[in-house]
C-alpha positions as a printed NumPy array, in Angstrom:
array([[ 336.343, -108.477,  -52.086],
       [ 335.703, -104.624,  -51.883],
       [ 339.327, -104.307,  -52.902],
       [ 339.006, -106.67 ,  -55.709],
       [ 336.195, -105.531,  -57.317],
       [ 337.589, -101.507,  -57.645],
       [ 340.382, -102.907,  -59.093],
       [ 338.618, -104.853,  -62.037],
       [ 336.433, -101.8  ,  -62.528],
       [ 338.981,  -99.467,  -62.826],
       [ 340.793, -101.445,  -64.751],
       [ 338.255, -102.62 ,  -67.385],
       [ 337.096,  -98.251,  -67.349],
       [ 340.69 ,  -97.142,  -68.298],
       [ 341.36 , -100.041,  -70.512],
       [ 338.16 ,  -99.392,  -72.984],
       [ 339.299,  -95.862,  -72.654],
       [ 343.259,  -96.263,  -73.73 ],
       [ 341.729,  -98.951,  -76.006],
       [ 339.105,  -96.383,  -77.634],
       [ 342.199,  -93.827,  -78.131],
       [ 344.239,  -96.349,  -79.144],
       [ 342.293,  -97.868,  -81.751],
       [ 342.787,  -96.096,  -84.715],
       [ 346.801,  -95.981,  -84.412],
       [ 346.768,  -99.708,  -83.772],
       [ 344.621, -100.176,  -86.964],
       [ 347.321,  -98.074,  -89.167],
       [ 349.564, -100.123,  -87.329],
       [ 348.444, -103.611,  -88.072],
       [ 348.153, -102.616,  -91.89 ],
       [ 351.634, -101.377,  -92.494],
       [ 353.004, -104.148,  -91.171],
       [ 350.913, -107.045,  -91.472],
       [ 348.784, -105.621,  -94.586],
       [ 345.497, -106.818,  -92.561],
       [ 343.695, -107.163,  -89.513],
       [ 342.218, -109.838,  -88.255],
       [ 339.388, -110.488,  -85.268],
       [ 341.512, -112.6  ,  -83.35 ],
       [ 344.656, -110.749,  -83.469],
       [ 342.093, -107.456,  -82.344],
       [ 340.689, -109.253,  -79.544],
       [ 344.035, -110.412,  -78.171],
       [ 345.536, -107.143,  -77.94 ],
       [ 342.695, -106.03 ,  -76.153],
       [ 343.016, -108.231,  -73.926],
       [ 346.481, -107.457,  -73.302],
       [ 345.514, -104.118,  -72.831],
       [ 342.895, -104.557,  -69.951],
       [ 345.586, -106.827,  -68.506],
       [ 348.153, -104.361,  -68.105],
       [ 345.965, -101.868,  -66.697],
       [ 344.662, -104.341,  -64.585],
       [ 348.107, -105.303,  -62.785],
       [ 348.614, -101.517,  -62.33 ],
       [ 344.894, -100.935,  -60.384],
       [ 344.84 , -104.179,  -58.346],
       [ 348.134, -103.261,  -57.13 ],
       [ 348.518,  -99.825,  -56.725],
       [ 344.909,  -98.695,  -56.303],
       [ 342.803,  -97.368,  -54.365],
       [ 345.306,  -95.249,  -52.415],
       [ 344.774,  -95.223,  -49.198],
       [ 342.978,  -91.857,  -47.454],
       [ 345.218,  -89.715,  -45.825],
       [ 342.853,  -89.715,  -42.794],
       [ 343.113,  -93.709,  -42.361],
       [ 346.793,  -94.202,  -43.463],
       [ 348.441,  -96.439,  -41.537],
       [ 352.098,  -97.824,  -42.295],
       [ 352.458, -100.984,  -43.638],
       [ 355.379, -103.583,  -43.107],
       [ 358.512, -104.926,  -45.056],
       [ 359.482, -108.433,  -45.498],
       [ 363.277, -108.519,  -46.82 ],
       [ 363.487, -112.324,  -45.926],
       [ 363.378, -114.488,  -49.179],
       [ 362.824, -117.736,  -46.922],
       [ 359.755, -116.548,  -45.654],
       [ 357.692, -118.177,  -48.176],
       [ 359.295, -121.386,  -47.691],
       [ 358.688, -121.265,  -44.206],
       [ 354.845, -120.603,  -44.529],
       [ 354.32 , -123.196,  -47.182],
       [ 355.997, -125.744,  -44.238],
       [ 353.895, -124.639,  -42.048],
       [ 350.882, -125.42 ,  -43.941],
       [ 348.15 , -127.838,  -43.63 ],
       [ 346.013, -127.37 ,  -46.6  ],
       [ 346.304, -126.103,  -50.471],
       [ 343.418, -123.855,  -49.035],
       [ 345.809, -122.396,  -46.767],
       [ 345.33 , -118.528,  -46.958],
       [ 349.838, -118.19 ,  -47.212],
       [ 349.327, -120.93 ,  -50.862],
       [ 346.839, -118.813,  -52.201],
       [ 348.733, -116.204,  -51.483],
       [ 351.817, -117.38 ,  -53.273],
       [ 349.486, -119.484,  -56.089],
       [ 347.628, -116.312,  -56.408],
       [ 351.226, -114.053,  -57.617],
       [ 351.985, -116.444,  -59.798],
       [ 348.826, -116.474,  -61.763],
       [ 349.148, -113.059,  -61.645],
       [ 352.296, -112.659,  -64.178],
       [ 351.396, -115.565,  -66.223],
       [ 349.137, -114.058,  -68.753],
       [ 352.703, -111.524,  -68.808],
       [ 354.75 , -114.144,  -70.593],
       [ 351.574, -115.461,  -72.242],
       [ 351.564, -112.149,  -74.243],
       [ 355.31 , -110.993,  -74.465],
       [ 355.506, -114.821,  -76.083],
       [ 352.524, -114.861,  -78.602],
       [ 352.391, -111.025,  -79.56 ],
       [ 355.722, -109.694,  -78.664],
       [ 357.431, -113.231,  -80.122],
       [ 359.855, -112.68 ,  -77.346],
       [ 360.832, -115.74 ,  -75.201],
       [ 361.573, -117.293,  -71.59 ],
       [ 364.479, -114.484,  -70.668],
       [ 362.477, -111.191,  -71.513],
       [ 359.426, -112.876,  -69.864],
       [ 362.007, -113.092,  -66.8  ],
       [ 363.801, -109.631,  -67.106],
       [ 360.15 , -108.713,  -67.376],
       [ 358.299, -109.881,  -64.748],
       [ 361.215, -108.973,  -62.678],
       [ 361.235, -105.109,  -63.403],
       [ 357.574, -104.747,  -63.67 ],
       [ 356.871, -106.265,  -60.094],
       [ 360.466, -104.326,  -58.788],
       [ 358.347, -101.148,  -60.115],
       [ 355.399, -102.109,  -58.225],
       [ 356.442, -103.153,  -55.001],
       [ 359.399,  -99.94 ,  -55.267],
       [ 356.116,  -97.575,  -55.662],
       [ 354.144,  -99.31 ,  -52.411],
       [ 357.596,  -98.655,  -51.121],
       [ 358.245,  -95.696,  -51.156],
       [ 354.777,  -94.497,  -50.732],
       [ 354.222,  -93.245,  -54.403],
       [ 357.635,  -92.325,  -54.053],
       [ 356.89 ,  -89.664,  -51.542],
       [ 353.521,  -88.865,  -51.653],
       [ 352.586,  -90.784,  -48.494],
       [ 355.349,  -90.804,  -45.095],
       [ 356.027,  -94.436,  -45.653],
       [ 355.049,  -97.528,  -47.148],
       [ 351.165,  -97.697,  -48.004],
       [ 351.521, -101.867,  -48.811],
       [ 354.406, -104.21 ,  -47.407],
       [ 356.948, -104.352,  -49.517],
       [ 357.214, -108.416,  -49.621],
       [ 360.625, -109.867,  -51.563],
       [ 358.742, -113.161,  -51.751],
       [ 356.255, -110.843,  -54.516],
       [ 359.42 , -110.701,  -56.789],
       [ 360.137, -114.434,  -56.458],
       [ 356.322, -115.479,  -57.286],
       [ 355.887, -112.559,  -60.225],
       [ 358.582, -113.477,  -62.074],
       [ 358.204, -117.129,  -62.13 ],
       [ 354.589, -116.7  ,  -63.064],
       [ 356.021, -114.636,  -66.418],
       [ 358.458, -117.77 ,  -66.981],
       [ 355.422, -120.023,  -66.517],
       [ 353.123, -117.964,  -69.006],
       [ 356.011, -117.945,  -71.542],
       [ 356.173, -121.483,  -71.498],
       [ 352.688, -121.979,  -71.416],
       [ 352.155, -120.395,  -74.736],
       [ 354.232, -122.679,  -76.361],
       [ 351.227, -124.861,  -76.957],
       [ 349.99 , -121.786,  -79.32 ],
       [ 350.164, -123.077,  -82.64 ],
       [ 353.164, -120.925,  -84.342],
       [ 351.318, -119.42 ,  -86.837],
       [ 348.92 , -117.944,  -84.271],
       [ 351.75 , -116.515,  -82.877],
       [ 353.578, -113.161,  -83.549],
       [ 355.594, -113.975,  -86.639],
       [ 357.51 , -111.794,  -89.119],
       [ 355.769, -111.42 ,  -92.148],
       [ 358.131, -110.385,  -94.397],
       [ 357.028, -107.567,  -97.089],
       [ 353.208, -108.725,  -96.177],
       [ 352.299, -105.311,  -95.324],
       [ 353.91 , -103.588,  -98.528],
       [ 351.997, -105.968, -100.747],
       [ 348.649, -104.74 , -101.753],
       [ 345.762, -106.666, -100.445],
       [ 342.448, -107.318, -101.747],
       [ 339.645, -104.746, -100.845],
       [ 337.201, -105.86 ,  -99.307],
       [ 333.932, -104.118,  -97.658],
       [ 334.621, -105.116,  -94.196],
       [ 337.9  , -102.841,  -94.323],
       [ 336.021, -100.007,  -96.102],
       [ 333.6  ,  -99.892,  -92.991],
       [ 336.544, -100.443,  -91.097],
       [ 337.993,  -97.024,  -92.588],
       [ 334.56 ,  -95.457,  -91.681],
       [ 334.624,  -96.055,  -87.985],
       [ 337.832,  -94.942,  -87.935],
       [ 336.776,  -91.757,  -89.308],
       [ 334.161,  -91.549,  -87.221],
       [ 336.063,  -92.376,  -83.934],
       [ 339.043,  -89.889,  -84.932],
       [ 336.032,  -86.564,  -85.097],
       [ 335.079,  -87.493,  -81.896],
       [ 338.04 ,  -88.275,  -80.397],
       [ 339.121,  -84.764,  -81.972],
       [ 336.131,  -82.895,  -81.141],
       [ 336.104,  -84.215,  -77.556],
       [ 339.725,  -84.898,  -76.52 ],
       [ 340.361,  -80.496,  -77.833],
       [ 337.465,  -79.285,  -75.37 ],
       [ 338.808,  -81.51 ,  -72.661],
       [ 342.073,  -79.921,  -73.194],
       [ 340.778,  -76.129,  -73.182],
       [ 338.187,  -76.714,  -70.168],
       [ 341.894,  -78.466,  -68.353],
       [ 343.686,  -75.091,  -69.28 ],
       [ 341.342,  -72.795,  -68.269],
       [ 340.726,  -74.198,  -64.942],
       [ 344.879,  -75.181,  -64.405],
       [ 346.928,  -72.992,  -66.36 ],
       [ 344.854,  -70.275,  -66.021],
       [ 343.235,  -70.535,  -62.761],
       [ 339.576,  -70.117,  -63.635],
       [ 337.988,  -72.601,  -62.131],
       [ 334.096,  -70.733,  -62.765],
       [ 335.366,  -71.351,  -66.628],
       [ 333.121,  -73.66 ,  -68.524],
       [ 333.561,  -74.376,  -72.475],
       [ 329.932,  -73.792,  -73.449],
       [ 328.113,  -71.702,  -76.506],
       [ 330.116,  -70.939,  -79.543],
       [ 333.317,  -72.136,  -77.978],
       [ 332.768,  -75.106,  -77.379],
       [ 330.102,  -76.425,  -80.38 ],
       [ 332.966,  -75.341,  -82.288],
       [ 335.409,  -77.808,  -80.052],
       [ 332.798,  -80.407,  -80.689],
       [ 331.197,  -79.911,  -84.048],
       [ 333.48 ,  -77.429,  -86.196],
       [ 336.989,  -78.505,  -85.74 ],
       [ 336.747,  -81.941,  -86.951],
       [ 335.068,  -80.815,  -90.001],
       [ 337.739,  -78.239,  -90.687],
       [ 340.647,  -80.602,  -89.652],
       [ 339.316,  -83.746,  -91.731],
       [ 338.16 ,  -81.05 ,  -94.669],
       [ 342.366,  -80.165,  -94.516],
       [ 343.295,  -83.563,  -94.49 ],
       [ 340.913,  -84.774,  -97.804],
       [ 341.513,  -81.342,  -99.779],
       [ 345.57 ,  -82.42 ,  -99.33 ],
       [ 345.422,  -86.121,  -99.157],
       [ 342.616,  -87.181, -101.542],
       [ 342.325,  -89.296,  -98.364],
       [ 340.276,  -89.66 ,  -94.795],
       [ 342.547,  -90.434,  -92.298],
       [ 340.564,  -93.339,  -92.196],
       [ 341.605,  -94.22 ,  -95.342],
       [ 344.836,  -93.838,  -94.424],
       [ 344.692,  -96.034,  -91.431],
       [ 343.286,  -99.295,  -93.999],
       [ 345.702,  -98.019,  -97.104],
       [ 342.903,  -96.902,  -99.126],
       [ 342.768,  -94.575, -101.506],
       [ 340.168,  -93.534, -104.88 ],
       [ 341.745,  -93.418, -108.117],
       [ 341.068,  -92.432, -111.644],
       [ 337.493,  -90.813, -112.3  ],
       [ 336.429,  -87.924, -114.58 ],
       [ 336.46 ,  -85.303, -112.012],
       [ 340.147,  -83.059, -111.872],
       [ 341.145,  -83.274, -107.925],
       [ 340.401,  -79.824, -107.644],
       [ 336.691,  -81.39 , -107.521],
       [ 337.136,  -85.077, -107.094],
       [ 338.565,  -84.138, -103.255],
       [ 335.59 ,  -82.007, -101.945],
       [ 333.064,  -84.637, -103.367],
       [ 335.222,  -87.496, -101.792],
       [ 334.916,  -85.504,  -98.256],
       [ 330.905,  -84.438,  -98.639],
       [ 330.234,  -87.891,  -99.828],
       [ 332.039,  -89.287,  -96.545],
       [ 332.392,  -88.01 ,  -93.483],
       [ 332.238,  -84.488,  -94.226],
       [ 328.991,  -84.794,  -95.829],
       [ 327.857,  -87.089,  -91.829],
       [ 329.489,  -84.08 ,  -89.523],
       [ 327.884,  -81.213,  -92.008],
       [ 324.451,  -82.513,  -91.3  ],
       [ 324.674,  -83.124,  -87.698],
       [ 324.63 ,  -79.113,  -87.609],
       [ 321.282,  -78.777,  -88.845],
       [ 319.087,  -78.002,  -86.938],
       [ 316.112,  -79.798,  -84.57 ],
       [ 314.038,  -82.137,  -87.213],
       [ 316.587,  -81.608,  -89.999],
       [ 318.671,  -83.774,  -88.226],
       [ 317.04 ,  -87.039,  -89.063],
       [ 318.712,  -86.127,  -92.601],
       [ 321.766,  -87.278,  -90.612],
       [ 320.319,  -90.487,  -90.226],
       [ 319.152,  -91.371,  -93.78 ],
       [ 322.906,  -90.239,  -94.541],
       [ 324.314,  -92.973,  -92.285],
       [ 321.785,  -95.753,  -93.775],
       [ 322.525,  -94.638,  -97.625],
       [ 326.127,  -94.918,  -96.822],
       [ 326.347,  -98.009,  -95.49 ],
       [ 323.654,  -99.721,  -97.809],
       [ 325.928,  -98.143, -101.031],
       [ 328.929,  -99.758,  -99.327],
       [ 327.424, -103.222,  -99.875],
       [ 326.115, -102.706, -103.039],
       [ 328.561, -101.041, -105.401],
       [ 332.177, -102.45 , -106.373],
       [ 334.449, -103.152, -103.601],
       [ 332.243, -100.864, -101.184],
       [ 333.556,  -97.584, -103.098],
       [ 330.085,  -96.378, -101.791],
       [ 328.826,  -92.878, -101.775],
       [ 332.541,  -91.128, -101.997],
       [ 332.845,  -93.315, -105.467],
       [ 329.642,  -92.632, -106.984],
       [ 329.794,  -88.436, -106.597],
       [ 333.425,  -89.145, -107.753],
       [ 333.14 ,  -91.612, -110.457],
       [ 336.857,  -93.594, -108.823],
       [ 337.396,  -96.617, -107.967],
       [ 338.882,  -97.608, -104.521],
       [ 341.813,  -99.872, -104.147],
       [ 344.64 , -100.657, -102.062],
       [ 346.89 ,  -97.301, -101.796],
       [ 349.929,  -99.468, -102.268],
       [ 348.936, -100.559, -105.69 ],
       [ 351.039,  -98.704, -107.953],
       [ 349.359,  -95.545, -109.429],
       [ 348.369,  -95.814, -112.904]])
């Protein structure tokens, strides 16, 4: 149960993770090629995502301590399995659940090579053959090397069960209606959709996510540097360095990015864009950024009770989002454009 329970915590830690670093991209993604997103669709790749991590923890992880290792078995005989399942009395036998238990494994693998990767019975089998090869070559081989020999037994029987559980899940999401299904769309993601105010807040957690992902993911990679590359492990990113990690590079790389663009990559990610307006871009493009998330990241510097202007910022923007045409919000006001769909054809 000890075992068990890692796993799923492990794997549900590094999925939000991958998922939170993911999101953005998959959001650009869905909108180039589908021209939307929906809930459902969201949801079901995350749950593909804490799926695959979740088949790499429960059967690779934890590793065992170097201290305790002791070397596990290998079962090359393929009629093993039939010979247990003879020689049981019960369904609760522990050698059914065993097998039962491999199967259900895989299934949710064809499930979602099916219904998101609209790929049928013999990729779910080619599949679920080479991802449980992969696994049970890696308890092997003892992380190919890293322990003396096999840290799990290598069972051939695993193969058998994995890879009909992927047939099974393929076939089982055949009773998903076909137009919840992966489908081709066509030219649905170069047609211009309506805009709407759930995908302009959309484009502003994005924007928001990105800083911090930016902000963070650079100091992570300095402090990793300094105490790998360079060897200084008494190194710590703190004072100027690293507020300007956290706080000053996003502002200067998303500043860069509007001042080009016209756009947030936010705005990107949604196809979104501001057009027309009175102002020339030379100063339509700084009050699109302070009006946005420039304007959010410039007064989180401020300092102690200045901050709560940070706050009222947040609350203006979204309440302007729900109140002026299509959610143009504060970046439309200081601007005078209108937002639309960037694949509208530019007047």
């Amino acid at each position: 149960m000890g075992h068990e329970f890692f796993s799923g915590a492990v794997a549900v830690g590094i999925g939000f993770v991958v998922g939170i670093v993911l999101f953005v991209p998959f959001v650009a993604l869905s909108y180039r090629r589908r021209g939307r997103l929906t809930l459902g669709r969201f949801l079901l790749w995350a749950a593909a995502l804490v799926y695959f991590w979740a088949i790499w923890t429960y059967t690779l992880l934890p590793l065992p301590d170097s201290e305790s290792y002791v070397c596990a078995g290998v079962n090359f005989d393929v009629w093993a399995a039939v010979d247990e399942l003879r020689a049981a009395h019960s369904f609760t036998d522990f050698a059914v659940l065993q097998l039962a238990l491999n199967v259900l494994l895989f299934l949710p693998l064809g499930f979602f090579l099916r219904v998101i990767g609209r790929r049928g019975i013999l990729v779910a089998f080619v599949t679920g053959l080479l991802v449980s090869l992969t696994i049970e070559s890696i308890q092997l081989t003892g992380v190919w090397g890293m322990y003396p020999c096999a840290y799990r037994v290598f069972d051939v029987d695993d193969l058998l069960t994995n890879t009909v559980g992927a047939v099974l899940g393929s076939l089982l999401a055949l009773v998903v209606p076909r137009r919840w299904r992966g489908s081709r769309l066509g030219d649905a993601g170069a047609r211009p959709h309506p805009v709407t105010r759930g995908r302009r807040l959309l484009a502003m957690f994005c924007d928001l996510l990105g800083t911090g992902l930016v902000g963070y993911g650079s100091a992570v990679a300095v402090q990793v540097f300094l105490e790998y590359v360079i060897r200084d492990h008494t190194a710590v990113l703190d004072g100027a360095a690293g507020r300007f990690m956290l706080s000053t590079l996003p502002i200067v790389v998303w500043a860069v990015v509007v001042l080009v663009t016209g756009r947030t990559p936010g705005d990107v990610a949604v196809e979104l864009r501001y057009r027309g307006g009175p102002q020339p871009a030379a100063l339509a493009r700084p009050l699109r950024f302070l009006g946005g998330i420039g304007g959010y990241l410039l007064l989180g510097l401020l300092p102690g009770p200045w901050s709560i202007a940070q706050g009222v910022f947040v609350v203006a923007s979204l309440v302007l989002v729900f109140t002026t045409r299509a959610g143009r919000g504060l970046p439309g006001l200081l601007t005078g454009q209108q937002l639309v769909d960037a694949r509208e054809p530019a007047s």
